[in-house]
N, C-alpha and C positions, 0 to 999 in steps of 0.2 A: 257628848251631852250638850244640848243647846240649852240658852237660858231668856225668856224673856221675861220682859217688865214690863206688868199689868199696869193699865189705870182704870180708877174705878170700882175699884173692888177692894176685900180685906187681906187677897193673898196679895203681898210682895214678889214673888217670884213663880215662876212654872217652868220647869223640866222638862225636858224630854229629849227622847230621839228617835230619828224615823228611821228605818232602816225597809230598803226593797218596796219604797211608797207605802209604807206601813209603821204606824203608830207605835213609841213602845218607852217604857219607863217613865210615864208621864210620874210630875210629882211637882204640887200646888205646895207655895214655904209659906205660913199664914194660912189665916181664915178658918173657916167649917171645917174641923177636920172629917168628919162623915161624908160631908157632901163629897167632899175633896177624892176620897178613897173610893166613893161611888162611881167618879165619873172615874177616875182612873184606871180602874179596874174597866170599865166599858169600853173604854176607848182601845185598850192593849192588844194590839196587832189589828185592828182595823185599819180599810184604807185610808188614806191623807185626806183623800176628796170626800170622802163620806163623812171623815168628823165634820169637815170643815163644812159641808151641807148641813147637817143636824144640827150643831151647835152653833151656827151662825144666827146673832140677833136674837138671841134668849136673852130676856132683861132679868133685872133681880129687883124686886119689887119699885120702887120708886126711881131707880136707878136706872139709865139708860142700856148698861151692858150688867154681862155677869161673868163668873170663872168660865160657865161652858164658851162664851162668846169669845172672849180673853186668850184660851185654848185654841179657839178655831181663828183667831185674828194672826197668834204665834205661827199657827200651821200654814196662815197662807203667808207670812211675810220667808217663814222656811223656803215654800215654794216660791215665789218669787226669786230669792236668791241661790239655790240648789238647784231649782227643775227645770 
């Protein structure tokens, strides 16, 4: 399980882990929990590159970043250090 640490946002923490370039057990600690279980659920077994395309640069209203951005900022710091 990796763990990063958001800034910017209401979750403290997000989960996950990739396995075979593939998305999986994501889990936002904090914030919306709806929202949270929405994108989680989306993401699950998708590829690396593809959340990290989608969710890259989603603001959250007045805020520069969001969870989905935060997500995909964890997925590429993963890649940079695994891939």
């Amino acid at each position: 399980m990796n763990t990063f640490k958001p800034s910017g946002i209401c979750a403290m923490a997000i989960n996950y882990e990739v396995e075979d370039g593939k998305v999986k057990n994501v889990k936002f600690l904090g914030g919306c929990p709806g929202n949270h279980k929405g994108i989680e659920s989306l993401v699950e077994g998708m590829d690396i590159d593809f959340v990290i395309d989608r969710l890259s640069g989603i603001t959250c209203g007045h805020r520069s970043s969001s969870c989905p951005d935060q997500l995909a900022k964890a997925l590429k710091e993963y890649k940079a250090e695994n891939m």
